[in-house]
C-alpha positions as CSV (number, residue, x, y, z in Angstrom):
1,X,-133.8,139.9,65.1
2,X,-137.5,139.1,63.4
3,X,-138.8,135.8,62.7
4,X,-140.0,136.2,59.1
5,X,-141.1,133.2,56.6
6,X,-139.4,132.6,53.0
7,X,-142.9,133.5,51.3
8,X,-142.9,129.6,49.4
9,X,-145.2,127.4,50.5
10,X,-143.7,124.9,52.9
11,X,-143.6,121.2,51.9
12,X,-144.9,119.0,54.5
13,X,-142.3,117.1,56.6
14,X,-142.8,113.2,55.1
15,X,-142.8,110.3,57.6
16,X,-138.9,110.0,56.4
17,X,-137.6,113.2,57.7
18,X,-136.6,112.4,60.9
19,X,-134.6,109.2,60.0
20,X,-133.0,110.8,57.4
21,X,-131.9,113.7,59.8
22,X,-131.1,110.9,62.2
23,X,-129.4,109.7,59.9
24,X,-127.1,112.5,58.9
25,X,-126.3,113.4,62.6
26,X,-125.1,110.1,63.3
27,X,-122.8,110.2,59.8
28,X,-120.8,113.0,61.0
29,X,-120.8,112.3,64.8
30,X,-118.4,109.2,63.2
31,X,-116.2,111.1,62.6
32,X,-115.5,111.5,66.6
33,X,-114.3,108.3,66.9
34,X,-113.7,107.2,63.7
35,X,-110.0,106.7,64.5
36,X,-110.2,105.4,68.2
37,X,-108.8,102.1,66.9
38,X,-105.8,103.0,64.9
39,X,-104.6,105.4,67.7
40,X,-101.6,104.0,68.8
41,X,-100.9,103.8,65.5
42,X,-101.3,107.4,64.2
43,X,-97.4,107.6,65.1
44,X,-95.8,104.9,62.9
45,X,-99.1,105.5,60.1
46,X,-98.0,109.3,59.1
47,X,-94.4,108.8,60.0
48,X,-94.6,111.3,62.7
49,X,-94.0,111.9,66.2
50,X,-97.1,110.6,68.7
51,X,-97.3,114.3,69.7
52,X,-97.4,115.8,66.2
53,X,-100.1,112.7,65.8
54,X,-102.4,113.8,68.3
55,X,-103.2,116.9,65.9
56,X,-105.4,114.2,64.0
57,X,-108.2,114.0,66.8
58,X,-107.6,117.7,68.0
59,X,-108.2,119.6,64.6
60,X,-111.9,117.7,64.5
61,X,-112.1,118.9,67.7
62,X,-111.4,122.1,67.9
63,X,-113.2,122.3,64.2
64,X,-116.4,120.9,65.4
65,X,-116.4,123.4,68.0
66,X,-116.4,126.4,66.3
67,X,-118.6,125.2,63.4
68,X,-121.3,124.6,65.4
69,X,-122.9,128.0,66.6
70,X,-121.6,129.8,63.6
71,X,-123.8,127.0,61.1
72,X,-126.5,127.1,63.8
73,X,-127.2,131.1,63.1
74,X,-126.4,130.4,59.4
75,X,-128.9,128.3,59.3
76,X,-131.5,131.2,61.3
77,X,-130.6,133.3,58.6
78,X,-130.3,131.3,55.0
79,X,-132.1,128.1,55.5
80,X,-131.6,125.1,57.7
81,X,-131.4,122.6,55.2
82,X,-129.2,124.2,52.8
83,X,-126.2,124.7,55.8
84,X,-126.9,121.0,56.5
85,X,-126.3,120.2,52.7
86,X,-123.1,122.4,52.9
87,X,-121.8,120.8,56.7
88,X,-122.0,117.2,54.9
89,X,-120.7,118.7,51.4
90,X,-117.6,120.3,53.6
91,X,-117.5,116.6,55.6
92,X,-117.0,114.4,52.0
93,X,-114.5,116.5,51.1
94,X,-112.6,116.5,53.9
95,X,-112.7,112.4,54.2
96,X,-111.3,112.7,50.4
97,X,-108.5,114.5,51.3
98,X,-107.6,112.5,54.6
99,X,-108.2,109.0,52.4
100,X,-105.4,109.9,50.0
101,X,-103.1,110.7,52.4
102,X,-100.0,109.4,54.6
103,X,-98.4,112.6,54.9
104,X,-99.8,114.5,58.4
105,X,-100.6,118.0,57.2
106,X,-102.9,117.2,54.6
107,X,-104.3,115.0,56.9
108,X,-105.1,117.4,60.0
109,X,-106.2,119.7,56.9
110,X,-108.8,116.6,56.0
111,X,-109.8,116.2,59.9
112,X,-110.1,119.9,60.2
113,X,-112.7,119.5,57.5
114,X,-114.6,116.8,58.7
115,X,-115.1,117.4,62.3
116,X,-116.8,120.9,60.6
117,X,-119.5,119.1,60.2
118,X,-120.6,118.8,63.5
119,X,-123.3,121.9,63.2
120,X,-125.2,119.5,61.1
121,X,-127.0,118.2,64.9
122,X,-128.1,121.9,65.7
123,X,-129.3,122.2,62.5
124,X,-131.1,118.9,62.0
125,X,-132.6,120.2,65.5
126,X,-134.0,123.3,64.8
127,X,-135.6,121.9,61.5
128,X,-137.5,119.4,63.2
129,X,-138.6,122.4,65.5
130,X,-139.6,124.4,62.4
131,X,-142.1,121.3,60.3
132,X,-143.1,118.9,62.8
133,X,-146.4,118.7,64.6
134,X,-146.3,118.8,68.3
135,X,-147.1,115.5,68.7
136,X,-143.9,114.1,67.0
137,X,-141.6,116.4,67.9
138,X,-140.5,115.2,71.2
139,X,-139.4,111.6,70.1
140,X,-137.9,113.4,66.9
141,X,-135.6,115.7,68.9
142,X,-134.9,113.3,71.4
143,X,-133.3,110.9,68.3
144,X,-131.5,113.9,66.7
145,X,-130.2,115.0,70.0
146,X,-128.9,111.0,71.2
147,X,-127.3,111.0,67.7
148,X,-123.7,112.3,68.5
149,X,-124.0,109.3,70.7
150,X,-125.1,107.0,68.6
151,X,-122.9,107.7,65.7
152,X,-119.3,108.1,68.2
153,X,-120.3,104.4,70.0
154,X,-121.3,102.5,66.7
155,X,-118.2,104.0,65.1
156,X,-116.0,102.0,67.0
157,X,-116.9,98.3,65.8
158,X,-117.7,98.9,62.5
159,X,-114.0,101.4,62.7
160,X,-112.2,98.3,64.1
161,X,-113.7,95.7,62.1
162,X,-112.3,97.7,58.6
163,X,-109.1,98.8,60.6
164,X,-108.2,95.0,61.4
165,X,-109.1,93.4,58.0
166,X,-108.1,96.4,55.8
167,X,-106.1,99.7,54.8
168,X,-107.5,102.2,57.1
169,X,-107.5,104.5,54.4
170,X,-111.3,102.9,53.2
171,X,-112.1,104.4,56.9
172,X,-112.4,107.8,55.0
173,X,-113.8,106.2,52.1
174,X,-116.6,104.8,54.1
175,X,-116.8,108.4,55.7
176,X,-117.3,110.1,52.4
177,X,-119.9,107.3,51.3
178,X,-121.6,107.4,53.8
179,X,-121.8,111.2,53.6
180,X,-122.6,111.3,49.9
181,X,-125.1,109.4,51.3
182,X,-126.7,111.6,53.4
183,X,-126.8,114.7,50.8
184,X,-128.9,112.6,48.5
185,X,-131.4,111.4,51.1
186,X,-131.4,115.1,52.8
187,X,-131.9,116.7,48.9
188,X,-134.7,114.1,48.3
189,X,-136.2,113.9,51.3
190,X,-136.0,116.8,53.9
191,X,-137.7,120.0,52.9
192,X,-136.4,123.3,53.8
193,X,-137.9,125.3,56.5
194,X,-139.6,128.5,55.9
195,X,-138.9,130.2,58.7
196,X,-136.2,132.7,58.5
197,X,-134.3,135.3,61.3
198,X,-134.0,138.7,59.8
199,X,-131.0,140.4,60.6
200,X,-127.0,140.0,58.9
201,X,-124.7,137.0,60.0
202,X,-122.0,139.0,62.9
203,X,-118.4,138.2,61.1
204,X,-116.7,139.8,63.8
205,X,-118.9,137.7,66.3
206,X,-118.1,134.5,64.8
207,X,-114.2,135.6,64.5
208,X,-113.9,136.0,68.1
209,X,-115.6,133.2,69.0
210,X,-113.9,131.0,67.6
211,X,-110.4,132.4,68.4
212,X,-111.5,132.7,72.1
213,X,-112.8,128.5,71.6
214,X,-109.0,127.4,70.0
215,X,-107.5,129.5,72.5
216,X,-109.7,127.5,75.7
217,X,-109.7,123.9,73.6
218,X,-105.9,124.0,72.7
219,X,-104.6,123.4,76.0
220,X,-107.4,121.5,77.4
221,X,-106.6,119.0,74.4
222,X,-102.6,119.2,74.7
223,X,-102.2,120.2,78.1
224,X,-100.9,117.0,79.2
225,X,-98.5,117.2,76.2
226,X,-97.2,120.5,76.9
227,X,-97.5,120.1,81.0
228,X,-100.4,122.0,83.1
229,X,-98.3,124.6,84.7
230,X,-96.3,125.8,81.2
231,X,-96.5,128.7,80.4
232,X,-97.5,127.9,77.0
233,X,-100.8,126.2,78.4
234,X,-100.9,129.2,80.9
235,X,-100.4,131.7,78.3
236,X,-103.0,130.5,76.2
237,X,-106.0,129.9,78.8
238,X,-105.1,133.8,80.0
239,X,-105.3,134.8,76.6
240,X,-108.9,132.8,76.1
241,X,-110.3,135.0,78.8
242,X,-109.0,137.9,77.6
243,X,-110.7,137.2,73.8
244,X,-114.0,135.5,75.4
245,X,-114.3,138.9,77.7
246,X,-114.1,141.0,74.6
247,X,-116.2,139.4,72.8
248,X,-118.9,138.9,74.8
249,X,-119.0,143.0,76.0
250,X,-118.8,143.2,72.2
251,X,-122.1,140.8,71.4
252,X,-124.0,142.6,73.7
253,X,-123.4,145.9,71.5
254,X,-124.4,144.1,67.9
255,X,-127.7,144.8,67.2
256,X,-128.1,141.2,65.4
257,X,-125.5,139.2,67.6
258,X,-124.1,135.5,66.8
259,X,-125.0,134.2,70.4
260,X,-127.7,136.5,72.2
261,X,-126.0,136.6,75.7
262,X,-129.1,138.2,77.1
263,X,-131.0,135.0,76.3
264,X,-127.6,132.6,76.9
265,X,-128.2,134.0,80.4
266,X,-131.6,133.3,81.6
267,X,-131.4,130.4,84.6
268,X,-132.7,127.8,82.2
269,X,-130.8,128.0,79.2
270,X,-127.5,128.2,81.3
271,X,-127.8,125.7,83.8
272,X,-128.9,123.4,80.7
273,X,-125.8,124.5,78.8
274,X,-123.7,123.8,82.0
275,X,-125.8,120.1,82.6
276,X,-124.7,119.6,79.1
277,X,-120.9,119.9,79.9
278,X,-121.3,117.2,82.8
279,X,-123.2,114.9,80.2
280,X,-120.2,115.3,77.5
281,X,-117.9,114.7,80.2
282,X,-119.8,111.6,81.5
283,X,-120.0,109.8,77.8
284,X,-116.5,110.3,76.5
285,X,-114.9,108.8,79.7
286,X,-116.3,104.9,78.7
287,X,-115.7,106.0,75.5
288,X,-111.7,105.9,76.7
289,X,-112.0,103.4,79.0
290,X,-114.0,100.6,78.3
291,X,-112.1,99.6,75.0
292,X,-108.3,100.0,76.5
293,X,-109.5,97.7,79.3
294,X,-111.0,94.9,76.9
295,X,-107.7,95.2,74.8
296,X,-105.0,94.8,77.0
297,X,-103.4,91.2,77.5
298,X,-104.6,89.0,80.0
299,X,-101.1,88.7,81.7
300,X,-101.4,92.0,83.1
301,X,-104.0,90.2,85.3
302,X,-106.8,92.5,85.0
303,X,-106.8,93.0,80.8
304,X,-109.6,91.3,79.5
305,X,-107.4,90.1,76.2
306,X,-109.9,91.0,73.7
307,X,-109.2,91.6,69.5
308,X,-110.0,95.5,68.7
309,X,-113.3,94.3,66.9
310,X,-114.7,92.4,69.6
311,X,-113.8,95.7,71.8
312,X,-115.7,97.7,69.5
313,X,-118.7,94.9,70.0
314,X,-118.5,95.5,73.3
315,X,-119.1,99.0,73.7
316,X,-121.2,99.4,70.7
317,X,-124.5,98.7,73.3
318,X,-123.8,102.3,74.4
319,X,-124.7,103.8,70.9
320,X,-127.3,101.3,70.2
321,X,-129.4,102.0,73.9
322,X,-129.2,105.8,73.2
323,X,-130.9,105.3,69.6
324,X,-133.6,103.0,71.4
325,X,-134.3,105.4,74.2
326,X,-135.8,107.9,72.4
327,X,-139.0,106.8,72.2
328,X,-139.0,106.1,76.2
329,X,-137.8,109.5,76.3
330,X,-140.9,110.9,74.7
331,X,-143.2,109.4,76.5
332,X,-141.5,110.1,80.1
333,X,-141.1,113.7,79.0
334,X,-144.8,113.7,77.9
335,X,-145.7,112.6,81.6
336,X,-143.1,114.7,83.7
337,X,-141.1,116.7,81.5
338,X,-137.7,117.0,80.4
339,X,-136.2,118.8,83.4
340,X,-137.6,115.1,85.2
341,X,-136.5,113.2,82.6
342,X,-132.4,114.6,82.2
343,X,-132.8,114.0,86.4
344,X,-133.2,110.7,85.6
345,X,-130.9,110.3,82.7
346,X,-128.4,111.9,85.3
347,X,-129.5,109.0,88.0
348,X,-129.1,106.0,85.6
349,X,-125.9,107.5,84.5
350,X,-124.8,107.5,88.3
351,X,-125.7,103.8,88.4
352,X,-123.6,102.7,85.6
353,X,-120.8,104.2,87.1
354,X,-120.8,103.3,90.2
355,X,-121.2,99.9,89.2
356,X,-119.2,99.7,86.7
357,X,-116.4,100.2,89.1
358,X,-117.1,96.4,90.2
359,X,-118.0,95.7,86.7
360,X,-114.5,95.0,84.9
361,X,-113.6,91.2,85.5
362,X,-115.5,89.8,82.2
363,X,-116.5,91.2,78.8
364,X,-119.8,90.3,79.5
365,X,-120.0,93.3,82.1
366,X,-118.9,95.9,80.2
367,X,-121.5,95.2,77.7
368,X,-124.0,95.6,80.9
369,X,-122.0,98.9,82.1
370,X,-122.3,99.9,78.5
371,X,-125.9,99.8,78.2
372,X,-126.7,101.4,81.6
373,X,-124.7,104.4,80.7
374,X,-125.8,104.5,77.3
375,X,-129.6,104.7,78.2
376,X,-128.7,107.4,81.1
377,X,-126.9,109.4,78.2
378,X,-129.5,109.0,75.8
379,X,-132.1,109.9,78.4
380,X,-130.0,113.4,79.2
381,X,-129.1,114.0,75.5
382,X,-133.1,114.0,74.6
383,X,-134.1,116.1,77.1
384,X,-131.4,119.4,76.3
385,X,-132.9,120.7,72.6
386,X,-136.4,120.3,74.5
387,X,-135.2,122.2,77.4
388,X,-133.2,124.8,75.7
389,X,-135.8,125.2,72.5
390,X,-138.8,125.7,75.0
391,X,-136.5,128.8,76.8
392,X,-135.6,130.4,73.3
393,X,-137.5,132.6,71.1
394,X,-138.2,130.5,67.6
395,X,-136.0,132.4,65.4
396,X,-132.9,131.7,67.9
397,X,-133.3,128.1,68.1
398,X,-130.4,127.5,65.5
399,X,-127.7,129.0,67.2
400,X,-129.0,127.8,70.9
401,X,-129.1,124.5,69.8
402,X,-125.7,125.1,68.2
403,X,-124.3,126.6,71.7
404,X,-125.6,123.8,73.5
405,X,-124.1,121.0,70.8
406,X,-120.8,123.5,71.6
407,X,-121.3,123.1,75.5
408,X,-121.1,118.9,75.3
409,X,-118.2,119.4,72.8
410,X,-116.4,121.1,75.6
411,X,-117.4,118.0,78.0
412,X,-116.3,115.8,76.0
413,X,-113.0,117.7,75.4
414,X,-112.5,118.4,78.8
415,X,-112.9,114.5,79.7
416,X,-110.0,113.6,76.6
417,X,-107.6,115.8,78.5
418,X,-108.7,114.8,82.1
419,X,-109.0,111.3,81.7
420,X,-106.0,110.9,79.8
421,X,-103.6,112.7,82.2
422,X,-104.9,110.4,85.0
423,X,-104.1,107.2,83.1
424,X,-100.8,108.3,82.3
425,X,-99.8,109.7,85.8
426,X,-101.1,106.0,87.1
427,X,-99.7,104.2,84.6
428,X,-97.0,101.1,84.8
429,X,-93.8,101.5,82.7
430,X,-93.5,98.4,81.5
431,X,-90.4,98.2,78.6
432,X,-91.0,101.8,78.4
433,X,-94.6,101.4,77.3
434,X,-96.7,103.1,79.5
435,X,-99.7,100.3,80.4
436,X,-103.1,101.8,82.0
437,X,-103.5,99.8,85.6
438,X,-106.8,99.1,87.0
439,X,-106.0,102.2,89.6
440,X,-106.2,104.7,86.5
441,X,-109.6,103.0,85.4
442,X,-111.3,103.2,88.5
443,X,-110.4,106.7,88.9
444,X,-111.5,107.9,85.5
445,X,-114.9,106.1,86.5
446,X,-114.9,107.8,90.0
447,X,-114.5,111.4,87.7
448,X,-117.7,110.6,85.6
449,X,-119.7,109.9,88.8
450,X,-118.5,112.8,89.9
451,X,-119.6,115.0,86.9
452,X,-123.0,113.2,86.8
453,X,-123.5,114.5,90.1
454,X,-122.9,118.3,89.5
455,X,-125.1,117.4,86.3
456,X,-127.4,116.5,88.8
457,X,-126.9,119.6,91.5
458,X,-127.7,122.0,87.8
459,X,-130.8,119.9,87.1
460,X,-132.3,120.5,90.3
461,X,-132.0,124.1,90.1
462,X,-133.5,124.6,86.7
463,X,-137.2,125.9,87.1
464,X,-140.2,123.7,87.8
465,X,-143.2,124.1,85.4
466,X,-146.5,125.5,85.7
467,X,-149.4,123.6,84.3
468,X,-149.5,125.6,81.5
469,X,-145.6,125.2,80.7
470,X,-145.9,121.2,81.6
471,X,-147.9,121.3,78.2
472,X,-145.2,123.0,76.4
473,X,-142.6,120.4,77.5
474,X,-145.0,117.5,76.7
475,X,-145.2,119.0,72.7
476,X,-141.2,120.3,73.8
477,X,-142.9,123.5,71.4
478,X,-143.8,126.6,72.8
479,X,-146.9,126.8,71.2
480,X,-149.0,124.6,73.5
481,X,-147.8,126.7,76.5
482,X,-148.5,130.1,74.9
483,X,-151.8,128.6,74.1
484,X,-152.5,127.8,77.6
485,X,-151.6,131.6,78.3
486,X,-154.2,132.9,75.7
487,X,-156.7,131.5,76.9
488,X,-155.9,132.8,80.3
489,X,-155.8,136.3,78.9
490,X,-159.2,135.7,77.0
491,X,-160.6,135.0,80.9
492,X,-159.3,137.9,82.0
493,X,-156.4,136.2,84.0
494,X,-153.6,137.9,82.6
495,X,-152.7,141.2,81.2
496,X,-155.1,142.0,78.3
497,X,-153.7,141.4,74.6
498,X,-154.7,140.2,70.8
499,X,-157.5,138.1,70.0
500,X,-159.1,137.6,67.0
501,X,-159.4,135.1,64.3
502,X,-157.3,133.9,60.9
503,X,-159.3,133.8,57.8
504,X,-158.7,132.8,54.4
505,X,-159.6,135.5,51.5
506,X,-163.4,134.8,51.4
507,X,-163.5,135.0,55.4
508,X,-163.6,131.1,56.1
509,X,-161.9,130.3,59.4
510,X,-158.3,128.7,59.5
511,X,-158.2,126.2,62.1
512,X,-154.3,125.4,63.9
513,X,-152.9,128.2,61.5
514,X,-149.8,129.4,64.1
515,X,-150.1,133.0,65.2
516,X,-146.6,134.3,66.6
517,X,-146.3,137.9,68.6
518,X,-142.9,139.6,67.8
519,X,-142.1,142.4,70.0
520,X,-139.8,145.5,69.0
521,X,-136.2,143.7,69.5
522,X,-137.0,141.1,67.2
523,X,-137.7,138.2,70.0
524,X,-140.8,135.9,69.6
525,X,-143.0,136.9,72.8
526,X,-145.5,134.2,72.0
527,X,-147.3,132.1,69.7
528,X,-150.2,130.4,69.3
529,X,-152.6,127.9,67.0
530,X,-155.8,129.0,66.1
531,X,-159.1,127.0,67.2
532,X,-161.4,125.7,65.2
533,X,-163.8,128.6,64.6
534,X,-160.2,130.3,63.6
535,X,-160.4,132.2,66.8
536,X,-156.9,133.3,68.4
537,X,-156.0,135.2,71.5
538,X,-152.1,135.9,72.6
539,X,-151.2,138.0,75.7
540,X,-148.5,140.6,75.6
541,X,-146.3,141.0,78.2
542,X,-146.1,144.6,78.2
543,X,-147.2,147.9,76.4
544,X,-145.7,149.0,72.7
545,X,-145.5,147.4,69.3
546,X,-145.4,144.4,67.5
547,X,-145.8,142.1,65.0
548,X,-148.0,139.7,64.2
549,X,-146.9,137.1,62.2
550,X,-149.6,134.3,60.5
551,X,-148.7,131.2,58.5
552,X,-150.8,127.8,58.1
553,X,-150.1,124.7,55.4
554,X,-151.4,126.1,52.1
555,X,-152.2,129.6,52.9
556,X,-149.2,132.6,52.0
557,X,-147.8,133.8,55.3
558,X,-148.9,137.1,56.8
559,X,-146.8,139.5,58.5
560,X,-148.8,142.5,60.6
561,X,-147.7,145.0,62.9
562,X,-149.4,146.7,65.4
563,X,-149.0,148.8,68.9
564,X,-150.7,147.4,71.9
565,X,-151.5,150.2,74.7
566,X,-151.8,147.7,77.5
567,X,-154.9,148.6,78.8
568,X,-157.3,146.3,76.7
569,X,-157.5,143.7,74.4
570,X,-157.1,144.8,70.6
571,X,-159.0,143.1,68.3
572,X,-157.9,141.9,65.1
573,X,-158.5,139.7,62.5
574,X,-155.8,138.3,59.8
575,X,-156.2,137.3,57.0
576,X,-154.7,134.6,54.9
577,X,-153.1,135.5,52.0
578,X,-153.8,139.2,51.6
579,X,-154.1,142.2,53.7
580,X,-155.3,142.3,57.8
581,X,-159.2,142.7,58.2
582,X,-160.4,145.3,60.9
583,X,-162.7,142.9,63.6
C-alpha cells in the first residue's frame, strides 16, 4: 500500500481548521448520549417494550463501531475530507428520519444512521496529521481526540434541558442542525488532504469485520437482557471468534488489507489500542452513574433529588475539562511525551475515582468528581492518535486511528453492559421499580478504578523513547524523529542511505519540502524535511528498492523510485516539479 499525493496543489490548513474539525467530532459524539435523559422513557415514547427499546442506544452502537475503521481506510484511499462530508451527510439524515418518528423500527433505522458517523474522529485525525505543521499538531490532535468526550458530556444538559421543556423530537432536529452545520463549515473551511494510499478498499475485509464486531457487541450490549450464561449470548460470542479468526488469517493474505495486522501487532500500537479500551471503560461509567445518583429522590436517603437539567449541569464539567485540557496536554507531551502524559491521564483518573467514592453526599461534589475524571480522560484521550500515529506508516493513519476510535467504542460498550448488570443485581425493588442503592454505585466506581489501573499496567509497558524519538512525540509527527535519524546516517552512525537535495526547476533549493522513503510493501520507512540549503539525507533500514516521494507548498509533488544496495549512500537529487536530477 503506497503513499501517493492527488497531484493538486494543497490549500494551506487556515487558523479555523482545527475548530471546525473539533467542531464536527463533537456534533456526532452527541449522538452517544443524546438520549440519556429520556431513557426511562424510550418504553412508553415508541409504545414498546423496555427490551425492544434498548435497540435505540444499541444500533448507534454497534453502527459506530463498524463505521469507523471502514471510513478510516476510506478516507486513505479517496480523500479525508470528502468521507467526513459523507459521515455527517449519513448523520443529518439519519436524525431526519428518527425526528419524524414514534414508531420503533424507523427509529433504530434513524439511530443506525447516526451513530455511522462516528469515523468522522478518525478522519478529522488523520487530516490534521496530513496539513498541519509540527508545531500545532499536538494540541490539534489532542482536541480532536478529547472530542468524543466532549460532545457525549455536553450532550447531556443541553439533551435534558430540551427533553424537559419540549417534544423530544427537536432532540433530532437539533442533531440534524447542528450537523448541517458542520458540512457547511467543513466545505468552507477544511481543505482536503493530498495524500492518498494506493491500493483498492478490501470489501470482503470490511464484511467480516463488521459481522465479527455485531456478533462480539450484541451480547455485550444485551447480555444482561438475554442472561450471561444463554446460549443465545453464548452462541453468539463463539460465533464472534470463529468470524474474527477468519478474518484476520484472511487480512493477512490481502495484498491491500482493511486493518494491516502486521502493524496492529507491533507492542506499541497494541498495548495503546488495549489502554484505549480501559479509558472507554473508565468514561462511560460516570457517564451512568453520576446523573442516576443526582436524580433520584431524596427519601431514598442517599438520592441527591436533583431535576434532569440540573443533572445534566452537573456532569457537564467532565466534557468541558477534557476540551480545556488540550492545550496542557500539548505542552506536557512536548516536555515528556505522550506515553508520560496517558500515565498521568491514567493517575488523575485513579484519583477521581477513588475519591469519588466518598464524593456522593452533595451536588457540589460530583461537579468536583466530574472535573477530576474529566481532565484524567482528556489527558489519556490526547495522548492515543499521538501514540498510535507516531507507530504507523503515514498512509495507514486513517484506518489506525479508526481501529483505535473502535478500541474505546468497545470500552465504553463493555462498561454499558457491566455497569448496568451490577446496578440491577444490587438494586432495591421498591413497587416493582428496580431503584440503584448506593452499594451498586460504589461498585461501578470500584470497576473504573480498577480499569484505570490495567490502563495503567499497558502504559508502563509501551516503549520508552530515545532522544531522537522524544522529538517525534514532542511534533507527535514522524518527521522530526526520522530527521534526527538522517542526520545520524549523514555522520556515519547508522546504516548508509539517500542524501541529496530538493530543487525547484532552475535548481534553487527547497527548504522543509518533506521527503518520504517508501519501501517495496508499500509502508512509509521514513520521512524527512529538507534543510535550508535544500539538503536531505534518510537512512534505509535495509537493502532493495524504493520510492522516493517529494512534495512542498507550491511545488507539484515528485514520486522517484530507486534501489539502494546497502553498502553506501546513494546520492540523489529531486527535483520539484519535473523529472529527478543525477547529483
Amino acid at each position: 500500500m503506497s503513499h501517493t499525493t492527488t497531484g493538486e496543489p494543497a490549500r494551506r490548513a487556515s487558523g479555523a481548521t482545527v475548530p471546525v474539525l473539533a467542531f464536527a467530532g463533537i456534533v456526532v459524539a452527541v449522538m452517544q448520549t443524546l438520549l440519556v435523559p429520556v431513557i426511562k422513557d424510550l418504553p412508553r415514547l415508541l409504545d414498546t417494550s423496555p427490551s425492544n427499546a434498548t435497540w435505540v442506544l444499541t444500533s448507534t452502537l454497534l453502527s459506530g463501531a463498524v463505521a469507523t475503521p471502514i471510513m478510516g481506510r476510506l478516507g486513505d484511499l479517496f480523500g479525508k475530507r470528502r468521507m467526513l462530508i459523507a459521515s455527517l451527510a449519513v448523520m443529518v439524515v439519519g436524525a431526519l428520519v428518527s425526528a419524524v418518528t414514534d414508531a420503533l423500527l424507523p427509529m433504530i433505522v434513524g439511530r443506525t444512521l447516526q451513530g455511522f458517523a462516528m469515523g468522522a474522529i478518525p478522519l478529522g485525525i488523520g487530516l490534521m496529521r496530513d496539513m498541519l505543521p509540527r508545531e500545532r499538531l499536538g494540541s490539534a490532535m489532542a482536541l480532536m481526540s478529547s472530542s468524543i468526550g466532549v460532545g457525549g458530556g455536553l450532550a447531556l444538559p443541553a439533551a435534558a434541558l430540551v427533553a424537559q421543556h419540549a417534544d423530544w423530537h427537536v432532540l433530532f432536529y437539533g442533531a440534524a442542525g447542528l450537523g448541517v452545520l458542520a458540512i457547511a463549515l467543513t466545505l468552507l473551511v477544511v481543505p482536503e488532504s493530498p495524500l492518498r494510499a494506493k491500493g483498492s478498499f478490501d470489501l470482503p475485509g470490511a464484511l467480516g469485520l463488521s459481522a465479527g464486531l455485531v456478533l462480539f457487541l450484541l451480547p455485550i450490549t444485551k447480555g444482561s437482557d438475554w442472561g450471561w450464561s444463554s446460549p443465545t449470548t453464548l452462541g453468539l460470542f463463539a460465533a464472534a471468534a470463529v468470524v474474527l479468526l477468519l478474518w484476520g488469517l484472511m487480512e493477512l493474505r490481502v495484498a491491500a488489507p482493511l486493518v494491516d495486522l502486521r502493524t496492529t501487532a507491533r507492542r506499541e500500537v497494541l498495548l495503546t489500542n488495549l489502554a484505549s479500551i480501559m479509558v472507554g471503560v473508565s468514561f462511560y461509567v460516570i457517564s451512568l452513574v453520576l446523573p442516576q445518583l443526582l436524580q433520584l429522590p431524596s427519601q431514598t436517603g442517599y438520592g441527591l433529588g436533583q431535576s434532569m437539567v440540573v443533572a445534566g449541569l452537573c456532569v457537564a464539567p467532565l466534557g468541558l475539562t477534557m476540551m480545556f485540557t488540550a492545550p496542557v496536554y500539548a505542552r506536557l507531551s512536548a516536555r515528556y511525551g505522550p506515553r508520560t502524559t496517558l500515565i498521568v491521564g491514567l493517575l488523575v483518573i485513579a484519583v477521581g475515582y477513588a475519591g469519588g467514592l466518598g464524593l456522593m453526599n452533595a451536588a457540589w461534589q460530583t461537579v468536583v468528581t466530574s472535573v477530576l475524571i474529566g481532565a484524567g480522560i482528556g489527558l489519556a484521550y490526547s495522548s492515543l492518535p499521538a501514540l498510535i500515529i507516531g507507530a504507523v506508516p503515514a498512509s495507514e493513519t486513517g484506518a489506525a486511528n479508526g481501529l483505535n476510535t473502535l478500541m474505546r467504542s468497545i470500552g465504553t460498550s463493555v462498561s454499558s453492559a457491566v455497569i448496568g448488570m451490577v446496578l440491577a443485581n444490587t438494586a432495591n425493588d421498591v413497587g416493582g421499580v428496580a431503584v440503584p442503592t448506593m452499594h451498586g454505585f460504589r461498585v461501578s466506581f470500584l470497576i473504573a478504578t480498577g480499569a484505570v489501573a490495567i490502563g495503567l499496567a499497558l502504559a508502563f509497558f509501551l516503549p520508552r523513547r530515545t532522544p531522537a524519538t522524544t522529538t517525534q512525540l514532542r511534533a507527535s509527527s514522524a518527521e522530526d524523529a526520522n530527521l534526527a535519524r538522517a542526520e545520524q546516517a549523514l555522520a556515519g552512525e547508522e546504516p548508509t542511505g539517500f542524501r541529496g537535495r530538493v530543487l525547484t526547476a532552475d535548481g534553487t533549493p527547497v527548504a522543509r519540502a518533506k521527503v518520504t522513503l517508501i519501501d517495496r510493501h508499500g509502508r512509509q520507512a521514513g520521512a524527512t524535511l529538507s534543510g535550508a540549503d535544500g539538503a536531505y539525507a534518510l537512512a534505509v533500514p535495509a537493502a532493495g528498492p524504493y520510492v522516493l516521494a517529494a512534495r512542498a507548498p507550491g511545488h507539484g509533488p515528485l514520486a522517484h523510485a530507486a534501489t539502494h544496495t546497502g553498502d553506501r549512500p546513494v546520492d540523489l537529487d529531486l527535483s520539484l516539479p519535473g523529472e529527478t536530477v543525477p547529483a
